[in-house]
Phi, psi and omega in degrees: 000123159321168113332285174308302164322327171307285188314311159284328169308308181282000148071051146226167214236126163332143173234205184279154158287329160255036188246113200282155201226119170268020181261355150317313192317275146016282169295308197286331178260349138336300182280325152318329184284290260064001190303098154344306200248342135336294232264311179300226186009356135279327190284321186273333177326304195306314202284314178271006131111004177309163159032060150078004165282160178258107197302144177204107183285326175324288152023265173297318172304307173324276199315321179297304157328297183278344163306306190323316189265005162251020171100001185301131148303305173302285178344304193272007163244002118359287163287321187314324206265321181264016185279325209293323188265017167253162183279170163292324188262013161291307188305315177304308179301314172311314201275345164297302184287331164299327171276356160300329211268305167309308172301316161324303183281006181251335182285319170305324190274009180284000000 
């Protein structure tokens, strides 16, 4: 699966990068939640640069990485796809910020 296949599954259409979204929003305090299908969603916003974000595959790897690791089945040929247009050390860095993400979310609950 493409990045563009990434866009069309998820049936969205890029937006302006300064156009603020509250469904960024949205997702992010979800995800927060732990809400799974959150963490896809940021991932495909992040690979295709939609709904007022600036594609950023670092990013989009992070978020695809933690569906992935609850079991998102799409998340993990997702990240496949955007590991594919990334360096190793890009890559180290997505996966450095998911467990930041993780860690974060255990002192809150703490």
């Amino acid at each position: 699966m493409e990045l563009a296949k990434i866009e069309t599954f998820a049936k969205i259409t890029p937006a302006q990068p300064a156009e603020p979204d509250l469904q960024v929003a949205q997702c992010l305090a979800a995800a927060a939640a732990g809400d799974t299908s959150a963490y896809f969603d940021l991932g495909v916003m992040y690979s295709t640069g939609s709904h007022g974000v600036a594609a950023d595959m670092i990013e989009a790897h992070k978020w695809f990485n933690l569906a992935a690791s609850r079991g998102h089945e799409e998340a993990a040929w997702c990240r496949a796809d955007v590991a594919d247009e990334m360096t190793a050390r890009e890559i180290a860095e997505a996966q450095r910020r998911a467990r930041e993400w993780l860690s974060a979310g255990t002192r809150r609950a703490a």
